[in-house]
Each structure stands twice: as C-alpha cells, then as structure tokens.
C-alpha positions in Angstrom: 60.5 47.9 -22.2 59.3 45.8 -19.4 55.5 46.4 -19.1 53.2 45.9 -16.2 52.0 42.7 -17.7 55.3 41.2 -17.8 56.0 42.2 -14.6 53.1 40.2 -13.2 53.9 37.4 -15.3 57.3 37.2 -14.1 55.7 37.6 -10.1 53.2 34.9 -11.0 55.2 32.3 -12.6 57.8 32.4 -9.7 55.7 32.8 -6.6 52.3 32.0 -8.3 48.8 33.9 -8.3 47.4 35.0 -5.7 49.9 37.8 -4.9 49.8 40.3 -7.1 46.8 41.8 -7.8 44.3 42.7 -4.5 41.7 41.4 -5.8 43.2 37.8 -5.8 43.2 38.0 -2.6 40.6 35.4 -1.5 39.3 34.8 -4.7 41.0 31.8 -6.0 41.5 28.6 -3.7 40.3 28.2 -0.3 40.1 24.4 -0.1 42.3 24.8 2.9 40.2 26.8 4.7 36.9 24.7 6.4 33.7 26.0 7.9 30.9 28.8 7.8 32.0 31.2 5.1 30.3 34.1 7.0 30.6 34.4 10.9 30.3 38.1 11.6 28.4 39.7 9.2 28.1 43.4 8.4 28.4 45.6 5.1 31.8 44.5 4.4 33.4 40.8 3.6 35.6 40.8 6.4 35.5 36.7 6.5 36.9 36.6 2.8 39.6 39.0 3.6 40.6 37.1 6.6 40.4 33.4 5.3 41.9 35.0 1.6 44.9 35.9 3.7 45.1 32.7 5.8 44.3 30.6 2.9 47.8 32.4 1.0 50.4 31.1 3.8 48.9 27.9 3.1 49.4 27.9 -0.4 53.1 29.3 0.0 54.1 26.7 2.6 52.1 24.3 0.4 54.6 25.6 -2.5 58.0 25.0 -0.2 56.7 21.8 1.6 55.0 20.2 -0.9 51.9 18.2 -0.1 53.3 16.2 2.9 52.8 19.3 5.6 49.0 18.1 4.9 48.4 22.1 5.7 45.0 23.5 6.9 42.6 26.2 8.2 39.3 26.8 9.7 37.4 29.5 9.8 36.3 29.3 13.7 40.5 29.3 13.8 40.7 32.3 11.4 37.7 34.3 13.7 39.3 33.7 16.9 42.9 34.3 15.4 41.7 38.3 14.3 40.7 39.0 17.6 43.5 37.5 19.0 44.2 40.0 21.5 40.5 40.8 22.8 40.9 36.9 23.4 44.3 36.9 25.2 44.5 36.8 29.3 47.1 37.1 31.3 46.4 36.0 35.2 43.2 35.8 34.1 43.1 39.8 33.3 41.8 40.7 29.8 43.8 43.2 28.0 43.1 46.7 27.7 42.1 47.2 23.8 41.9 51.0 23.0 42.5 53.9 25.3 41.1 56.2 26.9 41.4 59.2 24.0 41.4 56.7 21.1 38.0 57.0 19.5 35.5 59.1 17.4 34.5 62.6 18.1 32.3 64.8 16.4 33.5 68.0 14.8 32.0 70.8 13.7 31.6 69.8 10.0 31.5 65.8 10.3 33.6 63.4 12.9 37.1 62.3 13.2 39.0 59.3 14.4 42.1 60.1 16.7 44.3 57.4 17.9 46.3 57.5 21.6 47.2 53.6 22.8 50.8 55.1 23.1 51.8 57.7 25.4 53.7 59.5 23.3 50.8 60.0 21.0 48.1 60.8 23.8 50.6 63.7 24.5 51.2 64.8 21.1 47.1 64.8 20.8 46.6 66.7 23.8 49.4 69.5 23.1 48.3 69.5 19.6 44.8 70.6 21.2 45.9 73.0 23.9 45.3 70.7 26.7 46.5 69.1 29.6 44.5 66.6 30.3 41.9 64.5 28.3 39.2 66.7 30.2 36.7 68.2 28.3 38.5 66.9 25.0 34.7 66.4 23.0 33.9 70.1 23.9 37.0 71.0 22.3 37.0 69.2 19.2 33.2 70.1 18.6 34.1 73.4 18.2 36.8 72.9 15.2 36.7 71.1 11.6 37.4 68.0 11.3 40.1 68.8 8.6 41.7 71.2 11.2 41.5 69.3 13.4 43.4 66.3 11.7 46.2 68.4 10.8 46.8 70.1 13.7 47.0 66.5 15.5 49.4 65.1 12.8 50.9 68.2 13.1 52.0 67.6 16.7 53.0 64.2 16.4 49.6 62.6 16.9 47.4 60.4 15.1 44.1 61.2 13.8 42.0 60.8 10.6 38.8 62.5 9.0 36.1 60.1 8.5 35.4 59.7 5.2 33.1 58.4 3.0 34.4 55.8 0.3 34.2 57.9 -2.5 35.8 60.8 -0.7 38.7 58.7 -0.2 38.4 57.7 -3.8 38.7 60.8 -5.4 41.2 62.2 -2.6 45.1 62.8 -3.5 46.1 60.9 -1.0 43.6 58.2 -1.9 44.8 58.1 -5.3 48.3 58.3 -4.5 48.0 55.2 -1.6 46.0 52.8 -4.4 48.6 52.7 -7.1 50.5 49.4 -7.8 49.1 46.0 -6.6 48.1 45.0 -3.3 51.8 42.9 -2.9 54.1 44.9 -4.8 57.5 42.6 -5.6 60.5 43.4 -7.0 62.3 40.3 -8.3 66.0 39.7 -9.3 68.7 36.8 -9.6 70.1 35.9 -6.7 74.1 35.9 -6.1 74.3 32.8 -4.1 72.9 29.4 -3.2 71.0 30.1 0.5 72.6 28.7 3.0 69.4 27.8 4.5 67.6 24.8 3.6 64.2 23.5 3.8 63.7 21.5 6.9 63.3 17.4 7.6 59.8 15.9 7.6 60.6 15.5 11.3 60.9 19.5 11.2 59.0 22.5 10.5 58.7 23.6 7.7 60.7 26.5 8.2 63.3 25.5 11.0 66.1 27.7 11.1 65.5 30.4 9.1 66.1 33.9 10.9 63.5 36.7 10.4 64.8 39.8 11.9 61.9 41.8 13.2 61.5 45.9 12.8 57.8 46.0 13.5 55.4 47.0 16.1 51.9 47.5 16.7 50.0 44.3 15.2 50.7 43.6 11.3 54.0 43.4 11.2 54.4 41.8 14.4 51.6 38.9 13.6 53.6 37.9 10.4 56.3 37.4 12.6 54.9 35.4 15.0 53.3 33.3 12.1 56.9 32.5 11.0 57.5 31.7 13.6 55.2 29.1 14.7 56.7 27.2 12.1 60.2 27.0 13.1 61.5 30.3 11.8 63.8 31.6 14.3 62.4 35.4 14.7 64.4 38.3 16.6 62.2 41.4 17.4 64.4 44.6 17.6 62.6 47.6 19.3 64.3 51.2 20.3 64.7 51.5 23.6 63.0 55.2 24.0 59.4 53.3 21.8 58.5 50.8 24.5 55.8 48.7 23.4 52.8 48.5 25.2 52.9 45.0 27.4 49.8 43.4 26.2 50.6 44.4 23.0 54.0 42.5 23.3 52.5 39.6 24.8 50.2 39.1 22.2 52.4 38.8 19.4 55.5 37.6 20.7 54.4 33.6 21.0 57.7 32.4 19.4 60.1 35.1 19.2 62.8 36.7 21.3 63.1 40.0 22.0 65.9 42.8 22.1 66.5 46.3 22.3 68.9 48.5 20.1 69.4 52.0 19.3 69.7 52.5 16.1 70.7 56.0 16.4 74.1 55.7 18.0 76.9 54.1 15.9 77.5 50.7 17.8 73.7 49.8 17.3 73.8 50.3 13.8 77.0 48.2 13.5 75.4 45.2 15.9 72.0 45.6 13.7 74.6 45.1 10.3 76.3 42.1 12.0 72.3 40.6 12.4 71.6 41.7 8.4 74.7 39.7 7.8 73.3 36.1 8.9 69.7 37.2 8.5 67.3 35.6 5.7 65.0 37.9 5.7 64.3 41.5 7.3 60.8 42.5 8.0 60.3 46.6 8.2 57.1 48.1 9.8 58.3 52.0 10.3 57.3 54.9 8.3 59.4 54.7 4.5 62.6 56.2 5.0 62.3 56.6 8.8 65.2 54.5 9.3 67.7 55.1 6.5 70.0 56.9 8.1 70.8 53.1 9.9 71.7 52.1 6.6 67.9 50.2 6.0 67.5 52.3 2.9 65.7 49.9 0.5 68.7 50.5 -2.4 71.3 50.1 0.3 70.3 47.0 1.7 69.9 45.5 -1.9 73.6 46.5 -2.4 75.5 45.2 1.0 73.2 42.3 1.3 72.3 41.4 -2.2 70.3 37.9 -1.1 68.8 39.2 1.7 64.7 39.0 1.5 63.2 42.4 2.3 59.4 43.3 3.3 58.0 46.3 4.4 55.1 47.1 6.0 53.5 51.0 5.6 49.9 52.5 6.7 49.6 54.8 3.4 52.0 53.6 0.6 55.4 54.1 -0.2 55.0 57.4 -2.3 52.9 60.4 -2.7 52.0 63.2 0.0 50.9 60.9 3.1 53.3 58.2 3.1 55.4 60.0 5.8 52.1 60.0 7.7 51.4 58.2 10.6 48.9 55.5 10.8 47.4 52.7 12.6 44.7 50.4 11.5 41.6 52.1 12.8 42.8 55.5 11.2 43.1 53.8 8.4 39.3 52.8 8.7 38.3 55.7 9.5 39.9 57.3 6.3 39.4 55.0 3.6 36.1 54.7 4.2 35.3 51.5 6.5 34.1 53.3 9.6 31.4 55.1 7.3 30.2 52.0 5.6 29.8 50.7 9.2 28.1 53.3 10.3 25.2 52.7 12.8 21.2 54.1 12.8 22.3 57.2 13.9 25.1 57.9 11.7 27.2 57.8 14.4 30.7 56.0 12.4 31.5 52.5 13.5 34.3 50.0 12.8 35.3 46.3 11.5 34.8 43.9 14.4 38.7 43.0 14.4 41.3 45.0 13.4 41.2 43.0 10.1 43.3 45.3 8.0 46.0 44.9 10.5 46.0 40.6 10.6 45.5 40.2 7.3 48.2 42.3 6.0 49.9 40.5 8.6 49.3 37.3 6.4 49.7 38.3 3.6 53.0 39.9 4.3 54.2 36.2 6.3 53.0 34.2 3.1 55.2 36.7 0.5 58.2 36.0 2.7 57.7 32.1 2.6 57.0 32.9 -1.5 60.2 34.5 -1.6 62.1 32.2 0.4 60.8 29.2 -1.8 61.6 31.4 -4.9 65.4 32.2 -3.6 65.9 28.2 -2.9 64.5 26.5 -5.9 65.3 29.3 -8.2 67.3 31.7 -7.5 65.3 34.6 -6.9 65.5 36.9 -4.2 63.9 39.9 -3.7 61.5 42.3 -1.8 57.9 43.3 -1.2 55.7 46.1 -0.2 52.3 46.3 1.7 50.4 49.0 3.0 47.0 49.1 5.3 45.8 51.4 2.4 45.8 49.0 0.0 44.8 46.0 2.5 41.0 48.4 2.6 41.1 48.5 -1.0 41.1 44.6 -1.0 37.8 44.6 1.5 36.4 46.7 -1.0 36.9 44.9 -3.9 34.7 41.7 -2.8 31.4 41.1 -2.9 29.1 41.7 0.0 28.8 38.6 2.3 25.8 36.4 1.9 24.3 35.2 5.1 22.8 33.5 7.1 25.5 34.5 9.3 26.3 31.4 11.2 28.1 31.3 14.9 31.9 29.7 14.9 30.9 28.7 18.5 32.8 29.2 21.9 36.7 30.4 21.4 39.1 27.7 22.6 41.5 29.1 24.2 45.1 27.1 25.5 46.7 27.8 27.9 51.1 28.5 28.6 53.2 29.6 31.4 55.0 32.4 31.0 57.0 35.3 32.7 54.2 37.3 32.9 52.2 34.2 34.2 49.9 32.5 33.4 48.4 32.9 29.5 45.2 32.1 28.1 45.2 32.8 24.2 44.4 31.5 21.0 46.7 29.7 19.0 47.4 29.4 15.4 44.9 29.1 12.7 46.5 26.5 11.2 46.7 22.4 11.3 49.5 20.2 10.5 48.4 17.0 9.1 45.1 17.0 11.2 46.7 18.6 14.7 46.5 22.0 15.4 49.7 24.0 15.5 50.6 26.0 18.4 53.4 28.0 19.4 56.6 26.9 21.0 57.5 29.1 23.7 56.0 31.5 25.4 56.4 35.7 24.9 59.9 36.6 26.3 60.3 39.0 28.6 60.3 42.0 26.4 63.7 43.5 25.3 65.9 41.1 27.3 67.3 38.8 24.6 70.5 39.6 23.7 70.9 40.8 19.7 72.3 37.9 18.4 71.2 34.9 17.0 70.7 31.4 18.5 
C-alpha cells in the first residue's frame, strides 16, 4: 500500500523539500533572500511566511535554471511586494483597499468579519440583513449572534466569518476538516509525452514560452500568475463576463498578462476554453472546487483529455469537508482561523496582518509548485497537479516561531514607473533579481477582457 511517507518521499525526491509539509515553508534555505529578517513586527511571523514563500520560486527556478539565473531576493523587495496594491497608483490616485461594508462589527455574543469589495456580495450582505442600504448596518448586526449572523450572510450569497480564537478554530469541524494533508498537496504520475516546451536560452527567461492559462481572481491566484509571468511565461487570464473584476484589482496583478473574457456556461465558450487546454502547459484554477465542472474542469476529467497538462488550484477552505463549497477571501479567512484575534488590539477590538499575507504567499507558493512541476515534467517525466488553500496557508503562520525584534525599517518603497491604458502607473515591481538587476515586468496591465482567447 502506498503510505503517507512514500508519498512524500516520492514529492521530495522529484521536486525537492520544501513543498510538502507547511512547516517547511521558510524553514530550510533562505540564502536567497537578503536583509532585516523582521520589518513589521506583531504576534505573528508574517516576515518568514513571506520570504519562505519568495525564497521557494527561487529554489524552483534555481532547480530548472541551474545556477546561471544567479537568482535573488530581498526582504525590503518581499515587504513592498505584499502590499503591492496599497503601493500601486494610477494617475497618481491610490487605490481604494476595502470597502465601505467590508470590516468588523460587533455582535451580540462576540464580533464578525464580513467581506463586500464586490458588488454582488455588498448586495447579497445587505439582502441577507434586511436592508437596503449600508445605513445603520452596526445597529443591526449588534442585535444578532455572531453565528447567525454568519450564516444568514453565507446564506445569501455573502461573505462573512465569526472571529475566532485559534483554538476555536482548532477544535472546529471545519477547522479540522480544512488542516488535513500538507500545506502543497501533489499528486504525481508518469507523463505520456515529451513537452513540447523547452527551457529557454541564457539570452531568455527562464521560462519563455510557456502558456499559463489563468482561472483566478481576487489576489492569490492572480499574483502567481503575474510571477510567471515576469519571467517569460506567456499568461492568459480568462474571467466571466457577468464577474467583472474590480479595476484596481486588475491593474495590480495583471503586469505581464493578457486578458479575455469567456462564458463558460454556454457551449462555444467551453469548446474555445478546450481549444486553450489543448496548447496550454499548465492551468491555474482559483474558483470554489467543483464550481466549474460542468465546463469540463473537473480535476479527473482534465487528467483524462489532457493527460500532461500541469493542474493547480487555489481554494479558501480545502478541497473537502463541510466548508469547502464556502466562500472565502483572505481577511475571512483571518478572521476565522484565528489571526484577527491574535492581532487583537488593547481593547480587544480584533485586528489583522498588515498585508494580506495569506493571499501573496499562497500566491508563491502556488507559482513555485508550477515551476517544480514543469521542471519535473521536462527532466523526468512527471506531470501532475497541486492543491493549496488559504486555510492551510494560516496554519503555516502558525506553525513558526514568534519573530524576534528589534524590528528594523526596510526604508522608503521604490516604486517604478510604466505607461499604460489606464495611464500612467506607479507600482512595485518584482521581488526578485536576475544576476544582480532587478526584474520587472514587461508590459503593462491590458485593458481588461480585450485580448482575444487565443494564444500569441
């Protein structure tokens, strides 16, 4: 029978440590990453998630390139790069952040975190409360618990989470159901064919040519993306046409990609998205598990009709168990695992990460398994897919040690500057060097959805 233990030896001695288990994550070697070890201090080690995660798509390029890509990090890189989008202005406007209804409120029996950047899910939070408009939505809140008051939000469509503290979450269903397997869960098997795709020139990046198709949103998904792409993966973001993104949003993380809308539910999108799956290396998948199956993106079917292609997907709770159909972003999942309590502040009033940390390094860690897995299907002939979840991305935080000041500043954020079609851009760039010169991005974000769905 094939145990656990073989399982990670065979993950390990094809794609190497670091992966498997959560709390490698970090742990091992971070001579690629330079700089103050702590930068923003606080209960949690946020830095040693952040640079753990960076650190990994160093040591997977590392792994395909060999030691001539002379790859590094820094940590003032890795700061800026997690707060990406606070940094990130466009005609010298800043971006929005949260919205109006997305925050804490106190219930009455504890506090709960609701979530409402999109308007869809503003909508489903206000119906869900009786309400039509935000006014007066504390006073109503106040007055239910805040288990009632999650469910009747997730009920309607919305987002929202009961603050919790760690242990809660711990000893939870749902908690227990969420941690199960290791923090990158892989499933390995022989590939059927030689890729067609082949490591680029020393002239080239590392990973010139190679098409990502892109079925993410929000920020983790999308950020793994846009780190393959920054060196030379050619990335196609598909979006629905009825989910717009939110602009800044977009912006943020398309640096590199193109952009293109399809609708999956009618029968000549699905057959145009199989025609992509057909030429594509790799698929990246950032909706809820199962959500899109009936496209033919079942996780069994696309093993079958594209046995080579690499598969990763992206979830807020976990694949199985009672919440993995639930909605999620990365500040619900804060709030739920127990993060927003352990930052709480002197008046117990719950509190958060200072970037969206669960979000970007997921994001990492999910651009450094593909690279893993591309290296794997090249040099020997493995192919395969790989799971991660925001859930388990919070146990990771947890399992480190508390950071160790002094805390030490990472200085002013340099940010470059791009044209673009939404004008002029100020941002941060990659937080990674190339044999001593920072990388940056290529191109520009494209005008969102108006790329045709083919590839270049």
């Amino acid at each position: 029978m094939f145990s656990a233990d073989d399982e990670r030896q065979s993950v390990e001695s094809i794609l190497g440590t670091g992966f498997y288990d959560h709390q490698l994550l970090g742990m091992g070697d971070l001579d690629s990453v330079s700089g103050p070890p702590v930068w923003w201090g606080g209960p949690l080690n946020v830095e040693r998630l952040a640079a753990g995660s960076v650190s990994l798509v160093c040591a997977a390029l590392d792994a395909l390139a060999g030691a001539e890509l002379k790859l590094a990090s820094s940590t003032p890189s890795i700061g800026a790069a997690f707060g990406s989008s606070s940094h990130l202005r466009i005609e010298g406007q800043r971006t929005q952040g949260f919205a109006q209804y997305s925050g804490f409120y106190r219930c009455m029996d504890g506090w709960i975190r609701t979530h409402a950047n999109y308007p869809h899910h503003e909508r489903a939070l206000l119906t869900a409360l009786g309400m039509a408009s935000g006014s007066g939505i504390e006073d109503v809140l106040r007055h239910l618990g805040a288990r009632e008051a999650q469910e009747r939000i997730v009920s309607a469509g919305g987002i929202a989470a009961v603050v919790r503290s760690r242990q809660q979450w711990l000893n939870s269903a749902e908690g227990s159901e969420s941690g199960r397997g290791p923090w990158a869960q892989f499933s390995l098997r022989e590939a059927s064919s030689t890729s067609s795709w082949t490591y680029g020139q020393r002239t080239e990046m590392p990973l010139q040519g190679l098409k990502i198709l892109d079925l993410t949103r929000v920020i983790a998904g999308p950020t793994a993306s846009r780190t393959l792409a920054a060196f030379g993966a050619q990335v196609l973001r598909l979006d629905a046409p009825q989910l717009p993104e939110l602009a800044w949003q977009h912006v943020d993380t398309g640096f590199g990609k193109r952009s293109t809308l399809l609708d999956l539910k009618s029968a000549p999108g699905q057959a145009r998205l199989h025609e992509l799956l057909g030429e594509a290396d790799a698929l990246i998948l950032g909706y809820r598990p199962g959500a899109l199956a009936r496209a033919g993106l079942g996780l069994d079917e696309l093993r079958e009709r594209y046995p080579d292609l690499i598969v990763a997907e992206l979830s807020a709770w976990g694949f199985e168990g009672s919440w993995a159909q639930r909605r999620g972003f990365d500040s619900i999942v804060q709030a739920a695992t127990g993060i927003s309590q352990a930052c709480s502040d002197a008046g117990h009033r719950p509190g958060a990460l200072p970037v969206q940390a669960l979000d970007h390094a997921t994001g990492y860690g999910l651009a450094a398994a593909v690279i893993a897995l591309v290296r794997a299907r090249r040099v020997q002939r493995q192919t395969g897919s790989v799971r991660f979840s925001l859930a388990r991305t919070a146990d990771a935080l947890f399992a480190f040690d508390a950071p160790h000041p002094p805390v030490q500043s990472l200085g002013e954020v340099q940010l470059r500057r791009m044209s673009s079609s939404y004008g002029e851009l100020e941002y941060v760039g990659p937080p990674f060097s190339v044999a001593g010169r920072e990388l940056d991005f290529a191109k520009p974000p494209p005008v969102y959805g108006q790329d045709e769905p083919v590839w270049n």
